[in-house]
C-alpha positions in Angstrom: -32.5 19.6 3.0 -29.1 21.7 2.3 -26.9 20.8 -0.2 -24.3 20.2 2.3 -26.5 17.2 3.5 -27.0 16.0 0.2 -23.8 16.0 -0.7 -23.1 14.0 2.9 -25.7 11.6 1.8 -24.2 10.9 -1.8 -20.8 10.7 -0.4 -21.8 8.0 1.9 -23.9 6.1 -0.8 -21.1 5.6 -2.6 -18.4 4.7 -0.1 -20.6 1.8 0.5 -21.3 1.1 -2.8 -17.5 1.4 -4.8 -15.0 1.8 -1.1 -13.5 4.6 0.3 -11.3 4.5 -3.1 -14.1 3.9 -5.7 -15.5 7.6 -5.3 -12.2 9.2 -6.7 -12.5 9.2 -10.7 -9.1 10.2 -11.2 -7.0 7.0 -9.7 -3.7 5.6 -9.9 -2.0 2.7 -8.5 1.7 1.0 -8.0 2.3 -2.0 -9.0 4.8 -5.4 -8.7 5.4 -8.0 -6.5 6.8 -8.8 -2.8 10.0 -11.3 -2.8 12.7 -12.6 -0.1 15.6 -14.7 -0.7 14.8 -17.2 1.8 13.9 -20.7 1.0 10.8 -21.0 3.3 7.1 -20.8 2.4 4.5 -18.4 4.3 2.3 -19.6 7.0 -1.5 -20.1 4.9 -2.5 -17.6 7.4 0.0 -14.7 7.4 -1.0 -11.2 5.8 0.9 -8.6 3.8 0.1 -5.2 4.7 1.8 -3.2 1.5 1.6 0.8 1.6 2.9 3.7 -0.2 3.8 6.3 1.9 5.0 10.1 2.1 8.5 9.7 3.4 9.2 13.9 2.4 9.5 14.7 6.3 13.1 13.1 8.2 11.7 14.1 11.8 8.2 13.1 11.4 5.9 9.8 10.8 5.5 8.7 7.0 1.9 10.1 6.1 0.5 6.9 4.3 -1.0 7.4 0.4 -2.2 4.4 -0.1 -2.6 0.8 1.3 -3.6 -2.9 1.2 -3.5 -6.0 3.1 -3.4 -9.5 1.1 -4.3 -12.4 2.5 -1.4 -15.2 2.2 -3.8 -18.1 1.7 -1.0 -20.2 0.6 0.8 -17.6 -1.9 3.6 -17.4 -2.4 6.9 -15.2 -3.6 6.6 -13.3 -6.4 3.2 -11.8 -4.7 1.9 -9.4 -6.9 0.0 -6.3 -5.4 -1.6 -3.3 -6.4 -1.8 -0.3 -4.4 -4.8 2.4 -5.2 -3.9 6.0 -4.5 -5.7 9.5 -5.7 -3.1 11.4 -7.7 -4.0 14.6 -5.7 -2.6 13.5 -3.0 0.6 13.7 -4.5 2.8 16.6 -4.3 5.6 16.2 -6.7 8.3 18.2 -4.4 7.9 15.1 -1.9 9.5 11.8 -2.0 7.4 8.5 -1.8 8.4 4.8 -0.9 6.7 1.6 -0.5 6.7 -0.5 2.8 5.6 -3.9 3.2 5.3 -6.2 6.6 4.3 -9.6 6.6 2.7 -11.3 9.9 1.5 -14.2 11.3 -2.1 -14.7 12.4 -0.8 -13.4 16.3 0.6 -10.3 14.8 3.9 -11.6 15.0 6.1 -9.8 12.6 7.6 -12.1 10.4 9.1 -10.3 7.4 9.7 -6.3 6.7 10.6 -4.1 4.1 13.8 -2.4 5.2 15.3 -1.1 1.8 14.1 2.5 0.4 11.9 1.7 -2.7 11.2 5.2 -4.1 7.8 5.9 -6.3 5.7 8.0 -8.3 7.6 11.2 -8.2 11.1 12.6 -9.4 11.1 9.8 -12.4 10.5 7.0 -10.6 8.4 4.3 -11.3 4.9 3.3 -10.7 4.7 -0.2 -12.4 6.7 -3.5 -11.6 8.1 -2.3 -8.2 9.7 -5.3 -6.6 10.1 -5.0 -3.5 12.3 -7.1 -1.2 11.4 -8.2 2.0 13.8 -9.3 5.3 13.3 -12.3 7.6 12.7 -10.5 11.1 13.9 -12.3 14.6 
């Protein structure tokens, strides 16, 4: 066998073992919690996609660093989340944000993120992010 299979096979061994994020020794994560003003609880059954993303580039799609989806199963505000990332992935010319959406169990959009929450780079924090979310409809 070559190295480069090997290597393949060990690389695979551990995704499934640790996750796609569990291989990388050096990681990093943002943390705090997901509000909204209104006075209404989430559906049991709605899901919070939260993601850092590369927002560097005006005329092109945010490159997404780092994501997770939380199950509502009846939480609710102050939902607390922590989003893995590898630090190499990180350039620190760029400029990084958070994004959350929250949906119903048909995909129906319920709430979204519509403020710039700025992270990780050019002093700006990495711990207790809040981020505000908007009713949507």
């Amino acid at each position: 066998m070559t190295s480069y299979k090997i290597l393949g096979i060990i690389s695979m061994i551990c995704i499934l073992l640790f996750g796609a994020y569990g291989c990388v020794s050096n990681q990093a994560s943002v943390t705090g919690t997901i509000t909204y003003r209104e006075r209404m609880a989430l559906p049991s059954d709605a899901t919070i996609q939260v993601q850092i993303q590369d927002v560097s580039l005006a005329d092109a799609p945010a490159e997404i660093i780092g994501d997770m989806t939380i199950p509502a199963e009846g939480k609710q505000v102050r939902i607390p989340y922590e989003v893995k990332y590898n630090p190499e992935n990180i350039q620190e010319n760029h400029s990084y944000s958070m994004s959350v959406r929250i949906e119903d169990s048909s995909g129906k959009l319920l709430f979204i993120s519509d403020t710039h929450t700025p992270v990780i780079t050019r002093g700006n924090p990495t711990q207790d992010v809040e981020i505000v979310v908007v009713p949507v409809g």
